[in-house]
C-alpha positions as CSV (number, residue, x, y, z in Angstrom):
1,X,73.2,99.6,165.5
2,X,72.2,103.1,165.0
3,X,73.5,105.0,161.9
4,X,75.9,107.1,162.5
5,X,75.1,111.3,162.6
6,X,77.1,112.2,159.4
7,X,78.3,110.0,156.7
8,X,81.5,108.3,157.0
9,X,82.3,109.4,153.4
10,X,82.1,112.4,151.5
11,X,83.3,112.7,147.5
12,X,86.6,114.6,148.2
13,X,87.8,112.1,150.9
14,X,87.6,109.0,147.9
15,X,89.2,110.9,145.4
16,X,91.9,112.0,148.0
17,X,92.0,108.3,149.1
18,X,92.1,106.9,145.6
19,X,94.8,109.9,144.5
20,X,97.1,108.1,147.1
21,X,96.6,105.1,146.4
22,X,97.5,105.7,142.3
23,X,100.6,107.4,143.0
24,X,102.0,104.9,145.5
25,X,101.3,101.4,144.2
26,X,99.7,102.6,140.3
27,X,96.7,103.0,138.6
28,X,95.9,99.0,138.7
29,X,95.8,99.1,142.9
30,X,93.4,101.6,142.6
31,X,89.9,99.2,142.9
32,X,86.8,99.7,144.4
33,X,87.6,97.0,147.5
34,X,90.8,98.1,148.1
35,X,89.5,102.1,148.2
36,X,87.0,100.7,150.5
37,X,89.6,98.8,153.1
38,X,91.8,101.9,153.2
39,X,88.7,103.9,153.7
40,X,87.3,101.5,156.5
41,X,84.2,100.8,154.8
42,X,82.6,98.2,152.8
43,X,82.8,98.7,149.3
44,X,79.1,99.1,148.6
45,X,79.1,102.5,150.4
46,X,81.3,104.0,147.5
47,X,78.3,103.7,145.2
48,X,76.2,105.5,147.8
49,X,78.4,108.4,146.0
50,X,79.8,107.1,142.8
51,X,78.6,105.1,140.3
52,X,81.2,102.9,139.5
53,X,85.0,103.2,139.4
54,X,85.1,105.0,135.8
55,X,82.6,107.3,138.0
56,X,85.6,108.0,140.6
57,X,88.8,107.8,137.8
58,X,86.8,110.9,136.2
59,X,86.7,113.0,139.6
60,X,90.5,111.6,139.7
61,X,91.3,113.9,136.3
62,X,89.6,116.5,137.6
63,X,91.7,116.9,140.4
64,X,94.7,116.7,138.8
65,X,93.6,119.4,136.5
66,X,92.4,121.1,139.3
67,X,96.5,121.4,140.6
68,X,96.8,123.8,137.5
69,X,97.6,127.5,138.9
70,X,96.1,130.0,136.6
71,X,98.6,132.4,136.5
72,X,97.4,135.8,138.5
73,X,99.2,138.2,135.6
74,X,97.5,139.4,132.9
75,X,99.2,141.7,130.4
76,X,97.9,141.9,127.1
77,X,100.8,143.0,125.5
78,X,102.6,139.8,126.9
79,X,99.7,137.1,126.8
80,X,102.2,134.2,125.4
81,X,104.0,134.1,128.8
82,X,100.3,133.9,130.2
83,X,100.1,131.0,128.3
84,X,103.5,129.5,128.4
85,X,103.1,129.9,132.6
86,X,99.6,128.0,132.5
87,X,101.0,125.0,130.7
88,X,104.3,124.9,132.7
89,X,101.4,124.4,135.4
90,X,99.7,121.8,133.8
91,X,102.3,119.7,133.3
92,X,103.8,120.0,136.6
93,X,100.4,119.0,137.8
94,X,100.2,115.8,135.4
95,X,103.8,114.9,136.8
96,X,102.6,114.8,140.2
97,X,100.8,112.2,139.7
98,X,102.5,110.2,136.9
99,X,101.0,107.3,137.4
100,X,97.4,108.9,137.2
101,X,98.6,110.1,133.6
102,X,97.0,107.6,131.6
103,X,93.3,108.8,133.3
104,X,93.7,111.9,131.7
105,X,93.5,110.0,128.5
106,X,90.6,108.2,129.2
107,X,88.6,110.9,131.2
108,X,89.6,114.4,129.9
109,X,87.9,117.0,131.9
110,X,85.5,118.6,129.6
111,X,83.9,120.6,131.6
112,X,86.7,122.2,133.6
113,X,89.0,122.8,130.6
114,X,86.3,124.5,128.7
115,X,85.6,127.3,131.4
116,X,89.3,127.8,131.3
117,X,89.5,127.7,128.0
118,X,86.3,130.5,127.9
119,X,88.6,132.7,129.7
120,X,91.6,132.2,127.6
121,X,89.9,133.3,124.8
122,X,88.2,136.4,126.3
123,X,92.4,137.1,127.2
124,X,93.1,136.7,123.2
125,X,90.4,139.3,122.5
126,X,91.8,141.6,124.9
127,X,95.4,140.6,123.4
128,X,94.5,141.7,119.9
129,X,95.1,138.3,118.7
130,X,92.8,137.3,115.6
131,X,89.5,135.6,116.7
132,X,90.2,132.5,113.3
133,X,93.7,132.2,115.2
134,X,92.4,131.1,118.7
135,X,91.1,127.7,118.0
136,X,94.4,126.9,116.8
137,X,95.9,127.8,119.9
138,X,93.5,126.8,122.6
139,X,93.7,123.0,120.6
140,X,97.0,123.8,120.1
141,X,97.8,124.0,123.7
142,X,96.0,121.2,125.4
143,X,97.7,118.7,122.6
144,X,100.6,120.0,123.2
145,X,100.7,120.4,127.3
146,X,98.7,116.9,127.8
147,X,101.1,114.8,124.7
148,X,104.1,116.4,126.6
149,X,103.1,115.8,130.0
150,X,101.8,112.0,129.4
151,X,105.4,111.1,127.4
152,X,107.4,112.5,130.7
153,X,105.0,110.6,133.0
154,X,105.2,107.5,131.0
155,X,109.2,107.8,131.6
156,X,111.2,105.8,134.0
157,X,111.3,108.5,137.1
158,X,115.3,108.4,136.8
159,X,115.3,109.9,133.3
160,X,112.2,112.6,133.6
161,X,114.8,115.5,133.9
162,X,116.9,114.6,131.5
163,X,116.9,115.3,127.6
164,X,117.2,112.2,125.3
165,X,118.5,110.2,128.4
166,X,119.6,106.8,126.6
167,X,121.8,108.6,123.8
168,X,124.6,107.3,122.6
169,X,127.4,109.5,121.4
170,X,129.6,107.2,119.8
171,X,126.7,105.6,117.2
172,X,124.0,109.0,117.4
173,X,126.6,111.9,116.9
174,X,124.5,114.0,115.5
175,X,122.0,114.1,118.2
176,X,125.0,114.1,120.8
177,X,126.4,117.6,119.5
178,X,122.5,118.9,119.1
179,X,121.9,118.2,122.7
180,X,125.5,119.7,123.5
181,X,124.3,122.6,122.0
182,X,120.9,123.0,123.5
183,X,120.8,126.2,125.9
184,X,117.6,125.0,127.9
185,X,119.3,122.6,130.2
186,X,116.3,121.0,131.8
187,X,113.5,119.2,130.4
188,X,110.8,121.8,131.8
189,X,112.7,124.5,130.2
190,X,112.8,123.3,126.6
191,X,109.5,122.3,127.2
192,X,108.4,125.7,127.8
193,X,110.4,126.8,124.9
194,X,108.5,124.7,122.9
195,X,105.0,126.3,123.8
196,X,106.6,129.9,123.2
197,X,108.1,128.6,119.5
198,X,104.7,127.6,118.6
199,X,102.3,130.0,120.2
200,X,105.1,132.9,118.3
201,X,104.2,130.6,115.3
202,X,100.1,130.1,115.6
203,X,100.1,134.0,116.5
């Protein structure tokens, strides 16, 4: 049989494939045969363009980091919302794909997050923010966005937009009448809260 014209695969039609897969069924379905059946291939033609399946879980973080919108405003004389917009991104992105999450773990995306990261800190410069303070808050950020992110994902999908979901007034009053009190009402909110508190804090 001749070979066909162009190749039945390319790069971005496995990771697309092997995306699906992960957030329908979970990271576990995701295996080299089973990419290869929904693909309609055999399985050795995924290492005509990946090594192994590590190979493909990296370009799977890559992706999903890839989702992030950089925001398009830049003022200098508000760069926290810059910042505080970005990670709101990020972790929209991770929660996508929740059960992708615990790739991001395992395969950070280096490469992509420092280039972002270069520009970020050419934004502090321009910002006025003291060059020994933007190691705190570029490390700062990415602990703080990925932690957050992972811990939502890792929650049972019922509970993700809810704060403290499984307390119990009667024997954890004190937490009761905090989260009574709380004035950001959804879990992206105080999250975002939380990245203004301590970017106001690192500054």
């Amino acid at each position: 049989m001749p070979r066909p014209a162009r190749p039945l695969l390319d790069r971005s039609l496995v990771i697309k494939a092997a995306i699906e897969i992960i957030d329908s069924e979970g990271l576990a379905a995701c295996s080299m045969p089973r990419l290869a059946r929904v693909l309609g291939v055999k399985a050795p033609s995924l290492y005509y363009h990946f090594d192994d399946r590590a190979d493909i879980m990296a370009e799977v973080s890559r992706a999903i980091v890839a989702e992030t919108v950089m925001p398009r405003k830049r003022d200098a004389n508000d760069w926290i919302e810059w910042f505080v917009v970005q990670a709101v991104s990020f972790r929209r992105a991770v929660l996508r794909h929740p059960n992708a999450a615990p790739i991001l773990l395992e395969h950070v995306p280096r490469e992509v997050f420092n280039g972002r990261y270069e520009a970020a800190a050419a934004f502090l410069v321009e910002a006025g923010v003291p060059v020994e303070k933007h190691v705190l808050i570029l490390d700062g950020i990415e602990h703080l966005t990925l932690g957050a992110g992972l811990v939502q994902a890792m929650k049972d999908p019922t509970a993700r937009k809810r704060i403290f979901p499984n307390l119990n007034p009667a024997t954890e009053p004190a937490l009761a009448a905090a989260v009574g009190a709380n004035p950001w009402d959804t879990s992206e909110r105080l999250f975002a809260e939380a990245v203004r508190s301590f970017l106001r804090g690192a500054a």
